[in-house]
N, C-alpha and C positions, 0 to 999 in steps of 0.2 A: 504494500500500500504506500499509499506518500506523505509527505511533509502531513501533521495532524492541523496545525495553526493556519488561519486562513489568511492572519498579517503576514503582508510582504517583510522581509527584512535584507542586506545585502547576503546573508546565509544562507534562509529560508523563502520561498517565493509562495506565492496564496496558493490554494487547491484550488482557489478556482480557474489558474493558467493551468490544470491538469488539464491532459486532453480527454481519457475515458472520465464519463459519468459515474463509473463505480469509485474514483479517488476523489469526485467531489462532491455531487448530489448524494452518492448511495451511501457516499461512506460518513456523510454527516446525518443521515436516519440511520445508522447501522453503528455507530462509534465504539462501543464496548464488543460488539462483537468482530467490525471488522482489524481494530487493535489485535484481537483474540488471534483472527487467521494469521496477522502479519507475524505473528511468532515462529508461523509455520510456513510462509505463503509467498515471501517479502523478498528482496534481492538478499537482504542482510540475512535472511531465513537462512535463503541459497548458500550464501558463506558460510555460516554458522556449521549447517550440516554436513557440508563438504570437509570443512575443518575435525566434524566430529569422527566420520570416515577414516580421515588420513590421521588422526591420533588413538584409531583403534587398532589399524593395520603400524603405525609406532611402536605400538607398545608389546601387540604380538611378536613384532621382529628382534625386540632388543633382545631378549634371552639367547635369542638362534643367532646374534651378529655376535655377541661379547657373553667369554666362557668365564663362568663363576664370579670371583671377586668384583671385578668390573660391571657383568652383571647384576648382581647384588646392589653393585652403587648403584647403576644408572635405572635398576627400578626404582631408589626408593626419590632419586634427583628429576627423571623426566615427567611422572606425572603430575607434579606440579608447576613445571616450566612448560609443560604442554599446555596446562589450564589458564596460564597466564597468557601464553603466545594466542591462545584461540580468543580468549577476551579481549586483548589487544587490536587484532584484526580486523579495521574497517572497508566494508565491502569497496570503497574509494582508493584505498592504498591499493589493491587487486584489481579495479578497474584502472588504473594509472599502471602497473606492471604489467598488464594486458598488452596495455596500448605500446608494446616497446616487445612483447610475445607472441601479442595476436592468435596464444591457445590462454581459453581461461584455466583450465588447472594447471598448467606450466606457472600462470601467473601466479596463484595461491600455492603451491608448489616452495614458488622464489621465496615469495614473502616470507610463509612460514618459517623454511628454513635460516633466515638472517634473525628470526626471535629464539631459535634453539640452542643450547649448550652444542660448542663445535664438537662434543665423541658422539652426538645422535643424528647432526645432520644429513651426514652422506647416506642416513636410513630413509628418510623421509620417501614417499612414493614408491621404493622398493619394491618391485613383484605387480604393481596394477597399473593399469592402464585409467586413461579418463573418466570411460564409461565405471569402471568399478567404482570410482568416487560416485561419480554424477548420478548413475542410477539406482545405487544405494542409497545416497541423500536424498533423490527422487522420491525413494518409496519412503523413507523414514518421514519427510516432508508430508507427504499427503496420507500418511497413515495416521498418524499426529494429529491433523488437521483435521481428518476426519470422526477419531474417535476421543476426541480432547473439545472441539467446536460446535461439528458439524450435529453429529449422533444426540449432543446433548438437547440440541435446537430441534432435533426432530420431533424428541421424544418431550419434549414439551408442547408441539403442537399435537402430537399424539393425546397429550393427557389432557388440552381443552377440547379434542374430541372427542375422549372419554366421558369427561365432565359433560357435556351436553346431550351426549347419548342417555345417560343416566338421570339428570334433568328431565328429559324430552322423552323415554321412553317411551312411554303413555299416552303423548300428546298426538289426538287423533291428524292427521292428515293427508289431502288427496295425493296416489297417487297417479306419475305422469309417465305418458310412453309417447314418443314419437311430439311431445308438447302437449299431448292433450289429456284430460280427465282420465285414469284407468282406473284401478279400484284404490280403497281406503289401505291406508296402511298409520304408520307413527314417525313424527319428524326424527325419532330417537333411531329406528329403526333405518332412516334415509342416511343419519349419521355415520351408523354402525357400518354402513358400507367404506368409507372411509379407513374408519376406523382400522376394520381387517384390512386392507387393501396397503396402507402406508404402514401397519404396523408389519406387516410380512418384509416390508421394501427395508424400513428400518434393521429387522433382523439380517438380512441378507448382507446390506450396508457391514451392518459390526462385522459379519463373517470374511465379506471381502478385504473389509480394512484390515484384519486381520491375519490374511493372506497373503499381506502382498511381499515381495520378497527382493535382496541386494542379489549381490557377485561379488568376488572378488577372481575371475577365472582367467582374467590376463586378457590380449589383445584379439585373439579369434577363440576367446573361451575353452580352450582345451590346456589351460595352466600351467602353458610354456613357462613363465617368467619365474613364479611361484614354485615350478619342478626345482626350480635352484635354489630356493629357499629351504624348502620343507620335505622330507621326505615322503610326506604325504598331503597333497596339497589339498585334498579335499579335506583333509581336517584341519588344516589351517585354513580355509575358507572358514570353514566353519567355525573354529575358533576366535575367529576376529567380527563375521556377522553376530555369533552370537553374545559378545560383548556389547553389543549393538540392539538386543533382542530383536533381530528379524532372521527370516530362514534364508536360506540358497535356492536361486533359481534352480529347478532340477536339470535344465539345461541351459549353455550360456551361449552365445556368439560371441563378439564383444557389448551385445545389449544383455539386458535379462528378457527372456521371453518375455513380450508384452500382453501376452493375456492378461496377466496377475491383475493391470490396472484397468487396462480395456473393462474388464467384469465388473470391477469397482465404480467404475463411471458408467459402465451401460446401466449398473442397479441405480444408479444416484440420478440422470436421467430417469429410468421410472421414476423414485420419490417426485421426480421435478415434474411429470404429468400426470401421477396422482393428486401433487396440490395443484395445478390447476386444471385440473378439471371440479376438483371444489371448489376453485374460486369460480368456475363458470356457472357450476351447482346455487351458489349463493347469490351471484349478480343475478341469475335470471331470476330467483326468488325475491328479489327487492326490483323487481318493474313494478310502476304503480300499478298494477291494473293487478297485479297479486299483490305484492307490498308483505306476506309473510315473514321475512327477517330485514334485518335494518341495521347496515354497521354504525359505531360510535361516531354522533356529528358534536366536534365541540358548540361549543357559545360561541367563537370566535370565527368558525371555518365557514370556507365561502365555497358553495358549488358551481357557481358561474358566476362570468363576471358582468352580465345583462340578465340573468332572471334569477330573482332572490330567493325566489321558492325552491330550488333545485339542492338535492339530497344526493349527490351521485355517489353509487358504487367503487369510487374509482380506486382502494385499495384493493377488491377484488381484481379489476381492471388491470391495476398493476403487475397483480400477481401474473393471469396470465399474457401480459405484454412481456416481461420477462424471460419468461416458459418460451415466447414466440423468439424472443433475440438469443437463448442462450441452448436451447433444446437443441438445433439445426447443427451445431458444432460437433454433433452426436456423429457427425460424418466425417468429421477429423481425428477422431479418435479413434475410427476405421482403420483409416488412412494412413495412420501408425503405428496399426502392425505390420506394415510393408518397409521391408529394409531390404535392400541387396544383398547378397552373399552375408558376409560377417557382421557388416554394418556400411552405411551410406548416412550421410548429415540430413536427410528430410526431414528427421523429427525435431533435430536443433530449436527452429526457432516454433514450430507450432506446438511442440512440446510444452512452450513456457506460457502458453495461454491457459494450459488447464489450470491455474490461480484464478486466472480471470471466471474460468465458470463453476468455478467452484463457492467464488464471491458470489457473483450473480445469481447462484443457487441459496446462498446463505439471504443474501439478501430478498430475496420471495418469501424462504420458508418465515424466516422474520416475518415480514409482514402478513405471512397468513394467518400466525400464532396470535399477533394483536385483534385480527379481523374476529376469529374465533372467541378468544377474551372477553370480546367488549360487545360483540354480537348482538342484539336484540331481538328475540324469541315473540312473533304477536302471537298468542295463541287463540286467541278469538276469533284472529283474521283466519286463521287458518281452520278451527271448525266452520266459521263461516261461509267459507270457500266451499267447503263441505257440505256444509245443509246447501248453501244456492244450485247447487251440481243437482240436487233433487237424489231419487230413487231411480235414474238411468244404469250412476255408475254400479249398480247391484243388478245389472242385466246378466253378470257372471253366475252369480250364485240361483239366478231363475233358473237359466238356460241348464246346469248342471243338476238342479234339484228336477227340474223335470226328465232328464235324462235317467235318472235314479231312480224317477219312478215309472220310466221303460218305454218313455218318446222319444221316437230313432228321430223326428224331426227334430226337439228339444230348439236349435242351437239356430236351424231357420227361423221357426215360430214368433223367438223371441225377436230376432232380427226384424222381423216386419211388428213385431208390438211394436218397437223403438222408432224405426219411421211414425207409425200411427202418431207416437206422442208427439214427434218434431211435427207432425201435419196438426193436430189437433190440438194441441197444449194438453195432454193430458200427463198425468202420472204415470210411470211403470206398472204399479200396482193397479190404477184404475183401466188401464186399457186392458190388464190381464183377467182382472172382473167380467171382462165385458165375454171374454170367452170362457162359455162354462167347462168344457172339457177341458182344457189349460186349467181354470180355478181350479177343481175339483183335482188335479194330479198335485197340484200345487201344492195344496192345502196337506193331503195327506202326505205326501214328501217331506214337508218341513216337517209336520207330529212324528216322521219317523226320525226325523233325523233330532228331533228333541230342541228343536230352534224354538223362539217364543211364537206368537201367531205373529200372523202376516204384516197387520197394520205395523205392528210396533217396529218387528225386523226391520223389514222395508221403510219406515218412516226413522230411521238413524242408523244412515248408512257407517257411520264410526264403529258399530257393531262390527262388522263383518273387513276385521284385520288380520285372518289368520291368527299367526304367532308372533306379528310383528314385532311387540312390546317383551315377550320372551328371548327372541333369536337376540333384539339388539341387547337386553341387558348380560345374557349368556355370554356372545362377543366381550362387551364390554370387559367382564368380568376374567375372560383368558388376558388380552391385550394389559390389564393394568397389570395382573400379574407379570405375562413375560416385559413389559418393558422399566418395573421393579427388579427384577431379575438382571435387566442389561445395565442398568443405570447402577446397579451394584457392581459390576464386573468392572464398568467405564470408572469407576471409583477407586478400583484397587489396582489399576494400569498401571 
């Protein structure tokens, strides 16, 4: 991310001469969290990690360069000349060694080595190549980021989906297929869809981050370099990753297989079109002509700037304008698992945009977590919506009780009562009166099936939900478990 301060100084220049909108619009709605990613995300991130790399493969190398005594010293001397040199290191002094290198790890490489005690230096980079830094600090970087940041931000819009599934269970409302009236169900229940849906994405999320893995396997991955080092290179791989707590590609080029992260990002895209298509879920339910829920409008906020009455949706909006700029990147991430032979530089620079959508993801889910928060629930509007729908939308349970009770027509029958009412104004129930042979199957259908009588069924359609208010407090009830369950694991990382 960039400069935080929005005053110019000769130092410091405003965020607002940044050019992307995520270091100046997004990052001033976002600031405790997008602060949170730059730990992980940031060019100084990029150093940090790469430095953390080459003083893990240091430390494994000093024993096997200097036999006993001298080893001895220089364990108990380097690792704190190490921690000093890596805090020392600002990404500016390695982009100025660059510019006189023109490779960036040669240039952190130099640096480093002019902050070490002269018996360690000629160790420094020993046995790896670039990509062993780069794409180890790669995965540590965004595994960090995503189970340190991201996981936590999800799983709090998870738990205001929770919270309103649980709220809203019960609360009778229409639903809708194709836009229009279908049968009764519960807003708890419209929820709960959600609910499972992002909390499966979340689970996946931990697992990938989890997964993702370094190298240290040399310049075409088969541990030329490292052969001279260690008798056994794959335990010194292993040795030095696991200092690092992350695993070894099970196979290397000079990249790590890119699956590992590809999976991570194709999961985190879904999370990204699971919220918006909730925010789509929500905008369409705040058009006036439904007006069902209603995000938070301060005293102060303005929804147009010529009609004063205007309430707009536009945090949902946001959400999915977002989704629309940062989803479609989903093709570059493709695009990178294609390397030539051992390695070729394509992913160089499109690589270093996954920060970018990684922000622009954090920054939706943000704003969908407030949307959810502060939400407004009409529920009145919403059985209302319900009674004015009439006794049409129960032309399900006619068509199916008359079937039950052994009309192969059933399912036309009813289809022509339903025209009749659009022509006539009538009732469902009243035009079903009017044919005795239909009442008559009717009547006894429903006493078999133990329903109340007709009038009452039929005249409150919120009756007939299935199991809506069941299924979603059930949901409800797995999801807060497992993501108590992950929110403990993310705790003890």
């Amino acid at each position: 991310m960039s400069d935080h301060s929005p005053q110019a100084s000769p130092e410091m220049r405003s965020i607002f001469r940044n050019i992307s909108p995520l270091d100046h619009r997004y990052y001033l709605a976002n600031r405790e969290l997008f602060d949170a990613l730059g730990e992980y995300l940031s060019e100084d991130a990029v150093v940090r990690s790469c430095l953390r790399v080459e003083v893990a493969l240091l430390e494994a190398l000093i024993p096997r360069a200097a036999g006993g005594e001298a080893a001895s010293r220089l364990a108990t001397v380097v690792p704190a000349a190490l921690r000093a040199a890596a805090a020392g290191i600002e990404p500016a002094e390695v982009y100025a060694e660059e510019e006189k290198t023109h490779h960036n790890i040669r240039a952190l490489v130099n640096v480093l080595k002019k902050r070490l005690p002269p018996e360690v230096r000629h160790l420094v980079h020993v046995g790896a190549t670039s990509v062993d830094i780069l794409d180890t600090a790669h995965a540590l970087r965004i595994r960090d980021a995503t189970r340190r940041v991201l996981l936590p931000l999800l799983v709090g819009v998870e738990q205001e989906l929770l919270r309103l599934v649980e709220e809203e269970a019960a609360t009778p409302q229409i639903g809708r297929t194709h836009g229009q009236h279908a049968v009764p169900i519960t807003f708890g229940f419209a929820m709960a869809e959600y609910v499972s849906r992002l909390g499966k994405s979340i689970l996946e999320i931990a697992s990938r981050a989890g997964d993702l893995r370094g190298k240290l396997a040399g310049a075409v991955g088969s541990y030329n370099a490292t052969s001279l080092v260690a008798a056994d290179p794959e335990a010194f791989e292993r040795e030095v990753l696991g200092s690092l707590k992350i695993g070894a590609s099970e196979h290397s080029t000079q990249l790590v297989e890119p699956e590992y992260l590809l999976r991570l990002l194709l999961e985190i895209n879904v999370a990204f079109g699971v919220i918006a298509n909730l925010a789509d879920d929500l905008r369409h339910l705040q058009r006036s002509e439904i007006s069902e829920v209603r995000e938070a409008f301060s005293a102060t906020q303005v929804g147009s700037s010529t009609m004063p009455q205007k309430r707009n949706p536009w945090n949902c909006e946001n959400v999915k304008s977002m989704w629309k700029a940062f989803a479609p990147r989903v093709m570059t991430f493709f695009m990178d698992q294609i390397s030539e032979h051992q390695r070729d530089l394509t992913n160089s620079a499109s690589q270093r945009f996954v920060a970018d959508y990684l922000a622009g993801f954090t920054a939706a889910a943000a704003r969908m977590r407030e949307v959810l928060r502060e939400l407004g629930v009409d529920r009145a509007r919403m059985a209302g919506t319900l009674g004015e729908t009439g006794d049409a939308v129960l032309a399900e349970p006619m068509y199916i009780l008359l079937s039950l009770a052994g009309e192969p027509d059933a399912h036309e029958i009813v289809r022509k009562l339903t025209l009749q009412c659009e022509r006539e104004g009538l009732r469902l129930l009243e035009a079903a009166r009017l044919e005795a042979a239909v009442w008559s199957r009717l009547e006894a259908s429903m006493q078999r099936a133990g329903l109340p009588p007709a009038e009452e069924f039929f005249g409150n359609p919120a009756r007939y939900q299935g199991i809506a208010e069941r299924k979603a407090r059930a949901i409800a009830a797995t999801y807060r478990g497992k993501m108590s369950v992950l929110m403990e694991a993310l705790r003890n990382d």
